[in-house]
SEVEX-392838 format. One line per 8 residues: number of its first residue (from 1); their letters; for each residue x, y, z of C-alpha. Coordinates in steps of 0.1 Angstrom, whole numbers, plus 5000, padded with zeros to 4 digits. Each point is the difference from the previous one (the first is absolute). Layout:
! residues N
NUM	A	X:Y:Z ~ ...
//
This chain:
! residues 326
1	XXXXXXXX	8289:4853:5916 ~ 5016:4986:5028 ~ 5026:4980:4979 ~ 5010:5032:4977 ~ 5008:5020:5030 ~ 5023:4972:5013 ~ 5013:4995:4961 ~ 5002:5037:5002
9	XXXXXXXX	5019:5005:5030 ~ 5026:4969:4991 ~ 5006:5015:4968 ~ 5009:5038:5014 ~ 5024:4978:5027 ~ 5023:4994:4965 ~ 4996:5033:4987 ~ 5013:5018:5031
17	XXXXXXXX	5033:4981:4989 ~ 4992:5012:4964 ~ 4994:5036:5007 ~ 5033:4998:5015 ~ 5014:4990:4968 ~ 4982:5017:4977 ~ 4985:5028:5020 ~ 4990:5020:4969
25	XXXXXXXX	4970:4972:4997 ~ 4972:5013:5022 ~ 4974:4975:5015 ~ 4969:5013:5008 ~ 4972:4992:5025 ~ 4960:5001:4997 ~ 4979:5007:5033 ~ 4978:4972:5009
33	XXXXXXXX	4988:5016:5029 ~ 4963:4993:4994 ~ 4975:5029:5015 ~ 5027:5011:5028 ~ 5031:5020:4991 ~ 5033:4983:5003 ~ 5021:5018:5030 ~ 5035:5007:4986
41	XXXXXXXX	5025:4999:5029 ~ 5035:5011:5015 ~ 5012:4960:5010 ~ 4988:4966:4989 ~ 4981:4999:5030 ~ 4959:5010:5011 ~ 5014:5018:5030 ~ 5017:5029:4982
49	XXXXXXXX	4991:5033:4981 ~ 4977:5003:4973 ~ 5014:5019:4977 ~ 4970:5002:4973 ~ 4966:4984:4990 ~ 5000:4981:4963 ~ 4968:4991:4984 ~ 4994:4966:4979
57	XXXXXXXX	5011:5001:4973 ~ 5028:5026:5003 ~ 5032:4994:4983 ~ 5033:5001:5016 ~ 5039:4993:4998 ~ 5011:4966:5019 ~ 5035:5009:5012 ~ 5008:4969:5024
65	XXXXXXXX	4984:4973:5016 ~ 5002:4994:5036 ~ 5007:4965:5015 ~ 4968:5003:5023 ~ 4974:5002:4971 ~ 5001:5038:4991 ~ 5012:5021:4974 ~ 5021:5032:4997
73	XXXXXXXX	4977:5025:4975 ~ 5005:5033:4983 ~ 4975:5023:4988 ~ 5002:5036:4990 ~ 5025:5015:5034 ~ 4986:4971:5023 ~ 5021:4970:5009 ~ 4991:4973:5022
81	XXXXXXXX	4990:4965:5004 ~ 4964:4984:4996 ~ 4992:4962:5008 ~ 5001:4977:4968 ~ 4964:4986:5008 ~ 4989:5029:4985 ~ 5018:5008:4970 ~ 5005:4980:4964
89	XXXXXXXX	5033:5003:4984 ~ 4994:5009:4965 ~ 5021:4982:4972 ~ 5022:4988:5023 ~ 5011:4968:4982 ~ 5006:5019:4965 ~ 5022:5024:5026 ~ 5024:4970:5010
97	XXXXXXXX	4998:4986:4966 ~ 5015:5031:4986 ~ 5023:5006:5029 ~ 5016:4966:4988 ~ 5002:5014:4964 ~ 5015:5031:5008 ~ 5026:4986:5025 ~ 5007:4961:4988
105	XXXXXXXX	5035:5005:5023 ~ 4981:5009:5029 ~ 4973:4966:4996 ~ 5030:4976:4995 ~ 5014:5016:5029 ~ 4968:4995:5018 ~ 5001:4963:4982 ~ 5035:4994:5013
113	XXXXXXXX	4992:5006:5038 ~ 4969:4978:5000 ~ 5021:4971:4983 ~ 5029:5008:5029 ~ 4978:4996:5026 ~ 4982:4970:4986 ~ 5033:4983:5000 ~ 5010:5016:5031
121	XXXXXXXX	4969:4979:5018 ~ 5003:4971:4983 ~ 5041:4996:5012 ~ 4987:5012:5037 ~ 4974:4968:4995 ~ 5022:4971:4990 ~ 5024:5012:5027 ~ 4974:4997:5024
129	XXXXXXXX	4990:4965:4988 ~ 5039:4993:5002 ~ 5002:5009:5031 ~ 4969:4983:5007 ~ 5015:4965:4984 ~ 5034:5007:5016 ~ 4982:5002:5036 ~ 4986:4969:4994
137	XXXXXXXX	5023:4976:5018 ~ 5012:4966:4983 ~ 5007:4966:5015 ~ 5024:4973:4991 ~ 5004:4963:5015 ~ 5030:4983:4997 ~ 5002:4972:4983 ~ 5033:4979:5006
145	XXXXXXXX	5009:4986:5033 ~ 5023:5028:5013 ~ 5005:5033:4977 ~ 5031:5026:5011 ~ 4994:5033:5007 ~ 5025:5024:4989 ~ 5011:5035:5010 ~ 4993:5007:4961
153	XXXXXXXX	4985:4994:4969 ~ 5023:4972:4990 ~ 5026:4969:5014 ~ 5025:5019:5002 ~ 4987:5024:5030 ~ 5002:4978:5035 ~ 4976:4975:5013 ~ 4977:5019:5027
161	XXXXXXXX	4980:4971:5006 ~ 4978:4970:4989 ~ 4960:4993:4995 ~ 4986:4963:4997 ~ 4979:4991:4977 ~ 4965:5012:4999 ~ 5009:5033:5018 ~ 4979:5029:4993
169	XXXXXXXX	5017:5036:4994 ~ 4987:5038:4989 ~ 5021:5004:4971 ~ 5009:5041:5001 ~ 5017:5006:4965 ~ 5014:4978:4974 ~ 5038:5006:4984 ~ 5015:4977:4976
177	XXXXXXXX	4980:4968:5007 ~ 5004:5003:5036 ~ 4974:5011:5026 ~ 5005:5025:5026 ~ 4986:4989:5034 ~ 5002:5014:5036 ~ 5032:4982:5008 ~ 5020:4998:4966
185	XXXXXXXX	4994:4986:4963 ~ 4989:4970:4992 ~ 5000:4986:4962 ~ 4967:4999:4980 ~ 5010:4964:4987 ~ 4989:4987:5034 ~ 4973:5020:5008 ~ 4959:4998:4984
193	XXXXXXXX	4981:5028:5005 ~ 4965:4993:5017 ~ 4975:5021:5009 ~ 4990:5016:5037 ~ 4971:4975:5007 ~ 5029:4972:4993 ~ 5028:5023:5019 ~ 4975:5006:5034
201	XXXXXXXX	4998:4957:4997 ~ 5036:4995:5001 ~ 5009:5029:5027 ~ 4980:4986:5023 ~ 5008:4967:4992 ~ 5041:5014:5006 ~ 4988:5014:5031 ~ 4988:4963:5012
209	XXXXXXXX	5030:4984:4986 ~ 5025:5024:5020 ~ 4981:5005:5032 ~ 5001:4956:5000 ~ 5036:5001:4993 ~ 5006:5016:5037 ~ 4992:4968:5013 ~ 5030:4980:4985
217	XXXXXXXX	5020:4984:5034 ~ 4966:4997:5017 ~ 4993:4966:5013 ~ 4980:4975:4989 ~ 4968:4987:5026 ~ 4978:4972:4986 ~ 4964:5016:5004 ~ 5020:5037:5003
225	XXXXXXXX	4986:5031:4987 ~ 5014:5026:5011 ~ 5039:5013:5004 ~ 5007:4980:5034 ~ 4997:4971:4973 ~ 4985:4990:4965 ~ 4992:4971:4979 ~ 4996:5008:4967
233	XXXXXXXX	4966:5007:4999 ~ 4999:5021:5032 ~ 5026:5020:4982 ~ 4979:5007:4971 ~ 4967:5005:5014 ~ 5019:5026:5025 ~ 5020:5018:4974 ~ 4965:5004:4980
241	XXXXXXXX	4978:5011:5033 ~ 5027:5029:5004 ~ 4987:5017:4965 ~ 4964:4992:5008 ~ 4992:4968:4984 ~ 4987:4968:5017 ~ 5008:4964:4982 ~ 4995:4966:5013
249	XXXXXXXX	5026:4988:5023 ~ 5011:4966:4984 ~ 5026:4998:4968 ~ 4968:4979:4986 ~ 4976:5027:5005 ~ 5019:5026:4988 ~ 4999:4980:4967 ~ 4961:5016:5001
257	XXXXXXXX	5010:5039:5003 ~ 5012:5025:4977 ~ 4999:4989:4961 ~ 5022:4972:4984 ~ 5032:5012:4982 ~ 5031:4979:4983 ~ 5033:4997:5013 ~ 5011:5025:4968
265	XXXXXXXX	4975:5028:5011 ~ 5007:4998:5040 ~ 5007:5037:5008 ~ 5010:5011:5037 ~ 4975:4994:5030 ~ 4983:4967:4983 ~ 4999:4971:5016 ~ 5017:4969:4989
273	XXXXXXXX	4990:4964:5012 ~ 5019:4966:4997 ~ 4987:4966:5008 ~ 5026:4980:5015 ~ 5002:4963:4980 ~ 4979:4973:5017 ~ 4975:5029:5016 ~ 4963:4997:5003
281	XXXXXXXX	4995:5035:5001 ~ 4996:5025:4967 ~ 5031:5016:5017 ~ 5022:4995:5029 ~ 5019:5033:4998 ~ 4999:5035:4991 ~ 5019:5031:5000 ~ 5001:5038:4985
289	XXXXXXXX	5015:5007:4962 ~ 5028:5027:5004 ~ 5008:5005:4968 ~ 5033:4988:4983 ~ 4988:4962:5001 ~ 4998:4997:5036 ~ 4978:5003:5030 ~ 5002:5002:5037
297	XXXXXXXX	4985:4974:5025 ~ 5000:4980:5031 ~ 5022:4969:4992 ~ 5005:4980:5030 ~ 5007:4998:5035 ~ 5036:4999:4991 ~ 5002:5030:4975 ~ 4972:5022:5012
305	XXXXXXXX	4988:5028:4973 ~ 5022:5000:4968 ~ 5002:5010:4964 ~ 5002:4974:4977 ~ 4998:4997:4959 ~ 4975:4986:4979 ~ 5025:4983:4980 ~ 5010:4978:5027
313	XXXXXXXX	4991:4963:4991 ~ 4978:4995:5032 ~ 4976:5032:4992 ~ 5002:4995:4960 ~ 4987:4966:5001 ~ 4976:5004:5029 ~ 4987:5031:4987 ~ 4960:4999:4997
321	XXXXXX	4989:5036:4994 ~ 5004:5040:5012 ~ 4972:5022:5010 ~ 4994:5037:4996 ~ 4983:5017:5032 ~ 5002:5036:4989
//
């Protein structure tokens, strides 16, 4: 029972659309009221006049439906509204099949606006999973040793800058096979997309490589480790101890931190060590990849804290592995 009354009052939702089609079909109600009356009132509401008293089983004219689970009646001079727990719709789906017969415009109408806001919701969902993708931001390292930035999307807009190699950026649009980043445009050709566990790696490893850089011009202190004088050790131990991380204090036992990676994958913020030729020790010297093919240490007394490049003879042939701390 409880089932036809909610068939029942599902069904005479549609036909108050139909009856305003076709209003010469009349859909009628049964009372199913049990032993009490069923109270006809003024409003859709239990707080407002009773109007009359219907027995079960009394037929009557169903007008309207009301969004709060009654429906507008008529009988003999009495309108009103009773609640649709207590009242079966009779015939009602023959009433919306014939409404649909008579009035075939009207249903493909009706047809028309469901299909329009169908598509309607689907375009308002792939725009939100655009926007959704678009939000998402995108990383790209550079991959030669020193890529241009331009003012635009091509060569022929002026140089803005430079990035060394192995420079992370947020790439913010893309135009023409060039990439929009916070300073300029950068070409695509030069840059790999990696992902954000791969980008937060590399930033911090920037962040290292810069903040180590400052000390270029300090001098160089045999047994030093801090900026009134380094060795190159005590340079890279304190650079690391600044971002939180503690490694062993020799160019030999730094060998034993981080992971192992090749000359080709150092990326800036990685350690690079070098055994000088005739040495007993794993390595003799050690310094911090910039990017570009070059790195920043504490040379000698003479020189102090310098940049040099990989590709120098010295460092290429006394090269004995890098190490990746973050």
């Amino acid at each position: 029972m409880l089932f036809n009354k909610t068939a029942a009052r599902l069904t005479a939702s549609l036909l108050l659309v139909s009856t305003l089609v076709a209003p010469a079909l009349a859909v009628t109600g049964t009372v199913d009221s049990g032993d009490s009356p069923l109270r006809v009132r003024s409003q859709a509401s239990t707080d407002s006049e009773i109007l009359a008293l219907l027995d079960n089983g009394t037929q009557v004219e169903v007008t309207s439906t009301a969004e709060n689970g009654w429906y507008q009646i008529a009988i003999d001079d009495i309108s009103g509204y009773v609640s649709s727990d207590y009242l079966v719709v009779d015939g009602a789906q023959e009433a919306v099949s014939a409404v649909a017969a008579v009035n075939p415009a009207a249903a493909a109408q009706d047809a028309a606006a469901k299909a329009a806001a169908e598509a309607e919701a689907a375009a308002a969902a792939a725009a939100a999973e655009t926007a959704e993708t678009a939000a998402e931001p995108r990383y790209g390292k550079v991959t030669v040793s020193s890529l241009n930035i331009r003012s635009g999307p091509g060569t022929e807009y002026d140089k803005v800058g430079s990035l060394r190699a192995g420079r992370v950026v947020t790439i913010l649009a893309e135009s023409n096979g060039w990439y929009q980043i916070e300073s300029g445009y950068v070409s695509a050709d030069y840059v790999t997309i990696v992902d954000a566990a791969e980008a937060s790696c590399s930033s911090k490893g920037q962040e290292i490589a810069d903040y180590a850089l400052q000390f270029v011009g300090y001098p160089y202190v045999y047994g030093g480790s801090s900026p009134k004088g380094f060795d190159c050790s005590g340079l890279t131990s304190y650079v690391y101890r600044q971002f939180g991380y503690s490694i062993n204090r020799t160019a030999s036992g730094q060998l034993d931190n981080g992971t192992a990676v090749s000359m080709s994958e150092l990326q800036p913020g990685d350690l690079v060590m070098f055994r000088k030729s005739g040495s007993s020790s794993r390595a003799s010297h050690v310094g911090i990849y910039i990017g570009g093919g070059q790195f920043v240490h504490a040379s000698t007394a003479r020189v102090g804290v310098i940049v040099s490049k990989m590709s120098d003879a010295y460092y290429t042939s006394g090269f004995v592995g890098g190490r990746r701390i973050v």
